[in-house]
TORLOZA-116724 format. One record per residue (C-alpha): residue number from 1; residue in one letter; chain; x, y, z. Coordinates in pm, whole numbers, plus 32768, in hexadecimal, padded with zeros to 4 digits. Layout:
// residues N
(atom NUM,"A","A",(X,Y,Z))
...
END
This chain:
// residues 154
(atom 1,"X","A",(0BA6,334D,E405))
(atom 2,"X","A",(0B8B,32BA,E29F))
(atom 3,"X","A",(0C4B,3355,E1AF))
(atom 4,"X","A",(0C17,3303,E02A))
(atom 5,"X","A",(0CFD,336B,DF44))
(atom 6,"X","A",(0CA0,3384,DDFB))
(atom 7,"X","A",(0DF5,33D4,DD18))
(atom 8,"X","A",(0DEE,342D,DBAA))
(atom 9,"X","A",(0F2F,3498,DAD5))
(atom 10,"X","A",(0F39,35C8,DA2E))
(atom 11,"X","A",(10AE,3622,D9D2))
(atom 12,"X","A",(11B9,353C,D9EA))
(atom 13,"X","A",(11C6,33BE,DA3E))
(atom 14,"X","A",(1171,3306,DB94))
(atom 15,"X","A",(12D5,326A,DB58))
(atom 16,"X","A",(1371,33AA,DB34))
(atom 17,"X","A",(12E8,3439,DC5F))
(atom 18,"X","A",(1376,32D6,DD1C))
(atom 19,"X","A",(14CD,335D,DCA2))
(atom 20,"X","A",(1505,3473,DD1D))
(atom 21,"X","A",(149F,3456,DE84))
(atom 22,"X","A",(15D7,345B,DF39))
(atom 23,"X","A",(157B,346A,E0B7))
(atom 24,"X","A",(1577,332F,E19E))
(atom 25,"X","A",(141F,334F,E1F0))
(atom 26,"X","A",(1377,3303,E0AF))
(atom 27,"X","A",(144E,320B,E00E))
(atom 28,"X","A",(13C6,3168,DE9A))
(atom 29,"X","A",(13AE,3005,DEA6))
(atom 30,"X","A",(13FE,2FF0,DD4D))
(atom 31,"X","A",(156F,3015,DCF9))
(atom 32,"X","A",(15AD,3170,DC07))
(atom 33,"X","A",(16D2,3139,DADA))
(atom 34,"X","A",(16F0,3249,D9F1))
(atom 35,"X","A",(1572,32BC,DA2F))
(atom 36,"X","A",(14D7,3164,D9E7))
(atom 37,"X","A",(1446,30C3,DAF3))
(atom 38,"X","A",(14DF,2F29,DAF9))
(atom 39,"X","A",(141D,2E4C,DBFE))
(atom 40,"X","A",(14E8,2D31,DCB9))
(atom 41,"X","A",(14C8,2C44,DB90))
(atom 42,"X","A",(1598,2D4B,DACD))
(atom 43,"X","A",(143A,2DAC,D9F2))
(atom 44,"X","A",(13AD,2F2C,D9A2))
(atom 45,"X","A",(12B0,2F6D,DA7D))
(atom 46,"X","A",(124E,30BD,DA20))
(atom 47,"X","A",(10FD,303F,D9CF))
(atom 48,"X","A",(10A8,2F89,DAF2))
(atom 49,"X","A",(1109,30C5,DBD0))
(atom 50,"X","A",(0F7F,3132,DC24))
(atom 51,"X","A",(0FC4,3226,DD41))
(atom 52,"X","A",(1084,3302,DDE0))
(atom 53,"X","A",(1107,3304,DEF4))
(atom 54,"X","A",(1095,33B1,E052))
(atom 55,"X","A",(11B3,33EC,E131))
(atom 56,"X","A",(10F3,3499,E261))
(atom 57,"X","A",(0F89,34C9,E269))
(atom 58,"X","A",(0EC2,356B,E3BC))
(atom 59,"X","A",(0D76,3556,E3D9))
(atom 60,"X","A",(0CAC,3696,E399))
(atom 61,"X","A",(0BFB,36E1,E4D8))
(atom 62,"X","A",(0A81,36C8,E510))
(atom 63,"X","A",(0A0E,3818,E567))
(atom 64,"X","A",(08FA,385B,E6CE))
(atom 65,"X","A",(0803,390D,E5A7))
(atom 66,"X","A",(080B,37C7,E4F3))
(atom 67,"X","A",(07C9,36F7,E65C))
(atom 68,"X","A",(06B0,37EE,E67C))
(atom 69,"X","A",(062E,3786,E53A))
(atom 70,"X","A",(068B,3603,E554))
(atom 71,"X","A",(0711,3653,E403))
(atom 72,"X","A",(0798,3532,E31A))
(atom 73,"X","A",(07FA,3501,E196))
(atom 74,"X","A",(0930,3532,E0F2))
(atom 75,"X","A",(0A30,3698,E070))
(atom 76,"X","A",(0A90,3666,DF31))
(atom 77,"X","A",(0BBE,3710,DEE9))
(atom 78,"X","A",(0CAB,3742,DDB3))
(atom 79,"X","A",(0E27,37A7,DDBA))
(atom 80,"X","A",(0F60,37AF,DD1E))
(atom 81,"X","A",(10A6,3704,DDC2))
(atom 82,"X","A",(11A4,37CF,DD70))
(atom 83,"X","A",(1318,3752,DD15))
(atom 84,"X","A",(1338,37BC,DE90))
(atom 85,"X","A",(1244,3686,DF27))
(atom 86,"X","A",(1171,3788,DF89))
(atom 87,"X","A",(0FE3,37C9,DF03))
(atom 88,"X","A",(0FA5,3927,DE82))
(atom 89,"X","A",(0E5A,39BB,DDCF))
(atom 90,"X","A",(0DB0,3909,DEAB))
(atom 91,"X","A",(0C28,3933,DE66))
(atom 92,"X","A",(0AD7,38AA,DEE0))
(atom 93,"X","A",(09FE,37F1,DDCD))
(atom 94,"X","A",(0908,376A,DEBF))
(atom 95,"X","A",(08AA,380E,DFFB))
(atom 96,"X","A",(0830,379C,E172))
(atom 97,"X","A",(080C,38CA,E208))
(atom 98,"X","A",(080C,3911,E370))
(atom 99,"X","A",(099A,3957,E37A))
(atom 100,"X","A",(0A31,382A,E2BF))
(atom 101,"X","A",(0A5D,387D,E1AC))
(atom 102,"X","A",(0B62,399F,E22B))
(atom 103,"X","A",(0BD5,3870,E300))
(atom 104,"X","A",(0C24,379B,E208))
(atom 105,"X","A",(0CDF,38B7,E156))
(atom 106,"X","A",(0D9E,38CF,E269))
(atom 107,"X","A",(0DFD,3769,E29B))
(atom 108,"X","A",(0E61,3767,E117))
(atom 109,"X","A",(0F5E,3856,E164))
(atom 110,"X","A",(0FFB,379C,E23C))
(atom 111,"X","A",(1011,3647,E164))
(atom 112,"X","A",(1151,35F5,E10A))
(atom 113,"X","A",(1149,3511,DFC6))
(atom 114,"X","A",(1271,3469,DF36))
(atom 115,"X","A",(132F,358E,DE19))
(atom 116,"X","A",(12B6,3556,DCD1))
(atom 117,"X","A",(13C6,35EE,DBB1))
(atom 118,"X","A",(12B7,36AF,DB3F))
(atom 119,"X","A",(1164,3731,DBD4))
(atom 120,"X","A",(1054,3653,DBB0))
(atom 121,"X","A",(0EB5,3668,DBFA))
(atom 122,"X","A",(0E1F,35B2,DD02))
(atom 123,"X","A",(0CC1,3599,DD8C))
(atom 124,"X","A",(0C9E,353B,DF0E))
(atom 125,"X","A",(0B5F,34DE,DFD6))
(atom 126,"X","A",(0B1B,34FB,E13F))
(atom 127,"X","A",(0A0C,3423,E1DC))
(atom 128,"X","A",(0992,34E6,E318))
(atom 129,"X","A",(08D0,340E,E416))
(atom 130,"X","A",(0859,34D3,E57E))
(atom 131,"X","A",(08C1,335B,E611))
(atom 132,"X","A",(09FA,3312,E583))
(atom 133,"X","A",(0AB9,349E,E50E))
(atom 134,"X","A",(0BCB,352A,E5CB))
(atom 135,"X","A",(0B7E,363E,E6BF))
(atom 136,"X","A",(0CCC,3699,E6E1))
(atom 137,"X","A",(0D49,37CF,E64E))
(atom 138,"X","A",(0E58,378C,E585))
(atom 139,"X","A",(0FA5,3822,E5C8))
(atom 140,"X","A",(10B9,378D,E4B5))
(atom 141,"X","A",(1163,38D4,E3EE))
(atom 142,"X","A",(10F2,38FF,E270))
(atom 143,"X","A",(11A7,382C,E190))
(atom 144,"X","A",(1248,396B,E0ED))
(atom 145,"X","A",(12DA,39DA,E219))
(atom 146,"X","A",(135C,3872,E264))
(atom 147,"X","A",(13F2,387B,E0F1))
(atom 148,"X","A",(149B,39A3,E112))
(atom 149,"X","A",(155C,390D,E235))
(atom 150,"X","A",(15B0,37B7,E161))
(atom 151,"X","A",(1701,37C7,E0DC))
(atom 152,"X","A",(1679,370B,DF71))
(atom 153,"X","A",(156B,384C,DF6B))
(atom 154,"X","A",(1592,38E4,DDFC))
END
């Protein structure tokens, strides 16, 4: 499945957010001093950070009513990532129907992005195709639940 990721910054810088991940699965590849992101050349590259990063991302499951249907299109969905990793207020601003929306939801939860220092807006698309979506339930733990575990959860 095609996932499209469409990331725009509400609160806080994208360089920010690479400094305070702290796990080894979602390492920057910029190098954080004091909060200002310095690339290998020893520049600021705050303004040439453009995304964020996505640490673990399962695909949202294609649902039998949408088989039925031979549904396709895309769930628009926007978010917050929270100084946690994790999306929150997670809404639909353009619907499918036939259960994926609530499927995307679901996958959303379970993102794991790298943890901005402060909460930040993002809008995420997924492309649903009868030929090529996941028909797998998906079975990863909400990213809350995972965060609560961490030992750098706030």
């Amino acid at each position: 499945m095609r996932q499209t990721l469409v990331l725009s910054l509400a609160l806080g810088t994208l360089c920010a957010a690479a400094g305070a991940q702290k796990r080894s699965d979602c390492q920057p590849t910029p190098v954080i001093s004091n909060g200002v992101c310095i690339d290998k050349n020893g520049k600021d590259c705050s303004s040439r950070e453009t995304q964020t990063r996505i640490c673990y991302a399962p695909d949202p499951r294609y649902t039998q009513e949408a088989l039925k249907a031979n549904a396709k299109g895309i769930v628009r969905l926007t978010a917050t990532v929270g100084t946690n990793g994790c999306a929150v207020d997670i809404k639909v601003v353009g619907s499918l129907g036939y259960g994926l929306d609530e499927s995307a939801v679901f996958a959303l939860k379970r993102f794991r992005f790298r943890q901005p220092a402060k909460p930040m807006s993002i809008s995420v698309e997924f492309d649903f195709d009868p030929q090529a979506s996941s028909r797998n339930a998906v079975t990863a733990s909400k990213c809350e639940e995972v965060a609560d575990r961490s030992p750098t959860a706030k």
